[in-house]
Biopython code that builds the backbone (N, CA, C, O; Angstrom):
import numpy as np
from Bio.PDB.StructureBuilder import StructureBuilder

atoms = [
    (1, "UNK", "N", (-1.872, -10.093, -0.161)),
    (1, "UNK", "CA", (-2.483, -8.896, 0.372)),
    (1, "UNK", "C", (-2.153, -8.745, 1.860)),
    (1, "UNK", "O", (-1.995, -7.657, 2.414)),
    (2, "UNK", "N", (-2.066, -9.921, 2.442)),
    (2, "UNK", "CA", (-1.835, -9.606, 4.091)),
    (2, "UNK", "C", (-0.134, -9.287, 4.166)),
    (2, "UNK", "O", (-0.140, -9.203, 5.394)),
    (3, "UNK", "N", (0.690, -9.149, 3.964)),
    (3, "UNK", "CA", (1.714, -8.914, 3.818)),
    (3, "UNK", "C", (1.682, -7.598, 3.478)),
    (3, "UNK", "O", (2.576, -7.004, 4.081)),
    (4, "UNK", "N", (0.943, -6.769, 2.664)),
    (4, "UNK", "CA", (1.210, -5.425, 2.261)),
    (4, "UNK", "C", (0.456, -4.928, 3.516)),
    (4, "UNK", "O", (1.030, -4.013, 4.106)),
    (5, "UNK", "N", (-0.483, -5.266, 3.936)),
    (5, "UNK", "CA", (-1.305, -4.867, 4.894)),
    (5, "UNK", "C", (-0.551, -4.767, 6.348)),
    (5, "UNK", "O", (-0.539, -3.857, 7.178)),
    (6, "UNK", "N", (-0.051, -5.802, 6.335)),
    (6, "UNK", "CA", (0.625, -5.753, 7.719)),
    (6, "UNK", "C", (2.245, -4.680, 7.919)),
    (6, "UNK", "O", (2.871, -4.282, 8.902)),
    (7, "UNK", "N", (2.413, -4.544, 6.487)),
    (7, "UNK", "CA", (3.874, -3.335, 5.944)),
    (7, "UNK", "C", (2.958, -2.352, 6.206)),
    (7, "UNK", "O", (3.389, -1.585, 7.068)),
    (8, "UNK", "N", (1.894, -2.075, 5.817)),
    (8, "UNK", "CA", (1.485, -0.694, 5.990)),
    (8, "UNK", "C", (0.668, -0.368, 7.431)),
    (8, "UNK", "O", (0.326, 0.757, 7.795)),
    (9, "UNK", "N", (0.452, -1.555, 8.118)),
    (9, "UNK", "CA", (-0.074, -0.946, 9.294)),
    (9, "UNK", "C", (1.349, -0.788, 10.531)),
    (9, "UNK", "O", (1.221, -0.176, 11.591)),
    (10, "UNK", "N", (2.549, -1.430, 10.125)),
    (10, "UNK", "CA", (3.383, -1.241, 10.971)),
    (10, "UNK", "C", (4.308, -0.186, 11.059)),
    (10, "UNK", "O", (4.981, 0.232, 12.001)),
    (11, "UNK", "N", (4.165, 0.294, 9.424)),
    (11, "UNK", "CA", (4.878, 1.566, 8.743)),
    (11, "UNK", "C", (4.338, 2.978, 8.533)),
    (11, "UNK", "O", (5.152, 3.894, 8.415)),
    (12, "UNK", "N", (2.826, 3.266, 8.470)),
    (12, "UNK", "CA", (1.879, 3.953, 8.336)),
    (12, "UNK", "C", (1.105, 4.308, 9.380)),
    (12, "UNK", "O", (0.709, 3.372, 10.075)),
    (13, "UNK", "N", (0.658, 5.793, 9.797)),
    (13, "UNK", "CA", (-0.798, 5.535, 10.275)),
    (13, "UNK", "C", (-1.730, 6.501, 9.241)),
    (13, "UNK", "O", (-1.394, 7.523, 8.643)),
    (14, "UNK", "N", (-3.224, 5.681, 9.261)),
    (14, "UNK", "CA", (-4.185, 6.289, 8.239)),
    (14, "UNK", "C", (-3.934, 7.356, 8.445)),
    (14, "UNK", "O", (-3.248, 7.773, 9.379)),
    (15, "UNK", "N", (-4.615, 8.169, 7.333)),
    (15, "UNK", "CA", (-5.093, 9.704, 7.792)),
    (15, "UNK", "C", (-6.218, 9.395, 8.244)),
    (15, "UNK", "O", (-6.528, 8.204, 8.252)),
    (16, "UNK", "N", (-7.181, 10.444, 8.767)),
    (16, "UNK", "CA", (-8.884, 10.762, 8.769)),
    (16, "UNK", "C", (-9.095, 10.968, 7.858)),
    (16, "UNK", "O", (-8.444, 10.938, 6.813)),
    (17, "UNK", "N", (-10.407, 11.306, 8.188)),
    (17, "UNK", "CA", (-11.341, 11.658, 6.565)),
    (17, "UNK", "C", (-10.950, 12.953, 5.778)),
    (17, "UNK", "O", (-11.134, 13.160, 4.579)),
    (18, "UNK", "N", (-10.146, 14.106, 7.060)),
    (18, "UNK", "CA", (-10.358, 15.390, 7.000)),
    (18, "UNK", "C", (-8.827, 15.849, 6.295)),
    (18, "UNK", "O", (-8.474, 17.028, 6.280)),
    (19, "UNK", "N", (-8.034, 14.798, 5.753)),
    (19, "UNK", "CA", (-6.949, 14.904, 5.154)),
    (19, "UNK", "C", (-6.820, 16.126, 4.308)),
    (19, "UNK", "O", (-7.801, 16.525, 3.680)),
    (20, "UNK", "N", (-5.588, 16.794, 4.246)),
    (20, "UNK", "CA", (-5.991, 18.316, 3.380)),
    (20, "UNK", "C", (-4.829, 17.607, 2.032)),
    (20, "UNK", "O", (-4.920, 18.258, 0.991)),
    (21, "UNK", "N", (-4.062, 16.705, 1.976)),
    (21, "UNK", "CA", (-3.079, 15.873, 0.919)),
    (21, "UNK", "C", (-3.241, 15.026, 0.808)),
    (21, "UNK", "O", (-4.085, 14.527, 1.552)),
    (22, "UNK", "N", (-2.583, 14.188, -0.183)),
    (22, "UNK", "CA", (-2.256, 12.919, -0.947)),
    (22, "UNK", "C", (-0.586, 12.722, -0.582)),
    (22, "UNK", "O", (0.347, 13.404, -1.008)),
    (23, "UNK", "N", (-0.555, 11.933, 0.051)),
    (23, "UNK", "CA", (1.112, 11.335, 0.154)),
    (23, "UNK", "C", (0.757, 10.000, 0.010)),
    (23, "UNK", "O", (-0.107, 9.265, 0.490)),
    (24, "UNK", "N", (1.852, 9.871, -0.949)),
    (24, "UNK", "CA", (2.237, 8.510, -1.262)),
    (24, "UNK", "C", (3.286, 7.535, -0.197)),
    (24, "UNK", "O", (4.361, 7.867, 0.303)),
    (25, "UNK", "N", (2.663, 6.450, -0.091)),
    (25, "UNK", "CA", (3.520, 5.450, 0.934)),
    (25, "UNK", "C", (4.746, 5.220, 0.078)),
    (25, "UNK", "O", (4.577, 4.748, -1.047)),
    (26, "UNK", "N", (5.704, 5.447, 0.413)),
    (26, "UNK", "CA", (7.050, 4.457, -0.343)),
    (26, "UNK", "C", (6.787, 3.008, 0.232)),
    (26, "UNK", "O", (6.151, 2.658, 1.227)),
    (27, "UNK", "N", (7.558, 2.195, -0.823)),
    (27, "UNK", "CA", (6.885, 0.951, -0.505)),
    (27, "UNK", "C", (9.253, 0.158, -1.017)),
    (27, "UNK", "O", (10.208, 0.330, -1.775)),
    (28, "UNK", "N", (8.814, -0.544, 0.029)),
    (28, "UNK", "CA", (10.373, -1.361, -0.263)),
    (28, "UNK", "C", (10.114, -1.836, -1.467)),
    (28, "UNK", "O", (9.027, -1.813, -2.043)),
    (29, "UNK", "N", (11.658, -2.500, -2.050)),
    (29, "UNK", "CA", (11.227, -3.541, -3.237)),
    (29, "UNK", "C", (10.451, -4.526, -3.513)),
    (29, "UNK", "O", (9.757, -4.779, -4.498)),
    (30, "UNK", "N", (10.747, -5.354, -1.992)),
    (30, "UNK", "CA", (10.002, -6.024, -1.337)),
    (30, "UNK", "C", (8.098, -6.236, -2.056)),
    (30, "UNK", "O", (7.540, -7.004, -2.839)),
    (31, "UNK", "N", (7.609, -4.773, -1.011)),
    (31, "UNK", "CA", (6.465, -4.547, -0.763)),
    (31, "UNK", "C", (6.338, -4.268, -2.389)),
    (31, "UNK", "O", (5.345, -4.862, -2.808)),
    (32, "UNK", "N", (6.853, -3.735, -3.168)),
    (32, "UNK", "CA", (6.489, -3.404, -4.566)),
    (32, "UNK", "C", (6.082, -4.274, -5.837)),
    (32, "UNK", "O", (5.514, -3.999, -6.894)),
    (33, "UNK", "N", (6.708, -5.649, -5.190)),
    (33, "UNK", "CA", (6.407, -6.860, -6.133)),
    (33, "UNK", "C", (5.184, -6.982, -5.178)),
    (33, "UNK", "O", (4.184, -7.065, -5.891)),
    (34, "UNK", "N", (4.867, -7.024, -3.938)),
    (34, "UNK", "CA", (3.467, -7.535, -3.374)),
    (34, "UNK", "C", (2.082, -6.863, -4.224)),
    (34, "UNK", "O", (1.079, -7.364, -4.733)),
    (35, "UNK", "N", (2.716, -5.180, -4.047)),
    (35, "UNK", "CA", (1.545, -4.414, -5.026)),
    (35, "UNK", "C", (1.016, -4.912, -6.254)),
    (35, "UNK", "O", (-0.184, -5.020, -6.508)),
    (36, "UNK", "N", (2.273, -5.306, -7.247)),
    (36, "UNK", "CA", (2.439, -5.604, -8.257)),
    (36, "UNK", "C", (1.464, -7.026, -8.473)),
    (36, "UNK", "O", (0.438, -7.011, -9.153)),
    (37, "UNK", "N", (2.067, -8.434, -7.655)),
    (37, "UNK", "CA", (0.780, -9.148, -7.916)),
    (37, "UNK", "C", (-0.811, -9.159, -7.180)),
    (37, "UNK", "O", (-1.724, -9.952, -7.409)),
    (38, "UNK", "N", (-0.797, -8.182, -6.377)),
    (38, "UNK", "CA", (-2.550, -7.599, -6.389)),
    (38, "UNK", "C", (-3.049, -6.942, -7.542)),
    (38, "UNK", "O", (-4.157, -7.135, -8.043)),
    (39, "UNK", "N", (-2.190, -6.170, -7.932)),
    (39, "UNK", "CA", (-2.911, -5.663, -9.218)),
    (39, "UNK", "C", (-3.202, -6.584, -10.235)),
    (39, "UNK", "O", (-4.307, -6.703, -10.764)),
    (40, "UNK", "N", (-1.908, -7.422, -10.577)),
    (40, "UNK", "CA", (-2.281, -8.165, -11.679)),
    (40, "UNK", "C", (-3.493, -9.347, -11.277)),
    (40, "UNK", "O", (-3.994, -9.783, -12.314)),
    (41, "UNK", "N", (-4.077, -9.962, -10.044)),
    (41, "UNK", "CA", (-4.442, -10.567, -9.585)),
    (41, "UNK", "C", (-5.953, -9.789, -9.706)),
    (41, "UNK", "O", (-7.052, -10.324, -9.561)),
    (42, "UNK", "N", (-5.735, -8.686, -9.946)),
    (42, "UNK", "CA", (-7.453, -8.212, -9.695)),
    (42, "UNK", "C", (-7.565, -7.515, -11.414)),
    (42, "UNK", "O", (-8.575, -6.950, -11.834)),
    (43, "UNK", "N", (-6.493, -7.688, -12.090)),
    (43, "UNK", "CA", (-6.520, -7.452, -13.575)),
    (43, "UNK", "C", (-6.900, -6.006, -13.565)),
    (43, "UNK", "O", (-7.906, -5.500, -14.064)),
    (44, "UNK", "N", (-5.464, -5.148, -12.600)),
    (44, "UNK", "CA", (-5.953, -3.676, -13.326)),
    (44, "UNK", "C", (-4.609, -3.263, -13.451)),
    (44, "UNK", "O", (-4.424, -2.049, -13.525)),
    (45, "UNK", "N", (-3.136, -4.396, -13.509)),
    (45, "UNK", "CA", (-2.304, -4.123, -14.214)),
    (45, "UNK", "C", (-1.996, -4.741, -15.140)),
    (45, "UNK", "O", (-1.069, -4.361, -15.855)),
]
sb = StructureBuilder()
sb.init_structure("model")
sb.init_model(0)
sb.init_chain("A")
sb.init_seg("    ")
for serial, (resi, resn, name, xyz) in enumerate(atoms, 1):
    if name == "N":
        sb.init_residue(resn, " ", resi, " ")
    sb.init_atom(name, np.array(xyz, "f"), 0.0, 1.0, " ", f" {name:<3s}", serial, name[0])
structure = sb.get_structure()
């Protein structure tokens, strides 16, 4: 998790609350296996 965290705070900035969209982060290959075992790790893939 700290690895995706630290990709997305160096690559990203939040929105606010007052966001009017949904954009999706692209995520490297990398970062995509990280997603991949959080999900399976919290059993919602």
């Amino acid at each position: 998790m700290a690895k995706y965290e630290q990709y997305i705070n160096e690559n990203y900035t939040m929105p606010t609350e007052d966001m009017d969209h949904f954009e999706e982060w692209k995520k490297t290959p990398e970062m995509q296996k990280e997603v991949d075992i959080i999900l399976k790790e919290n059993h919602i893939s």
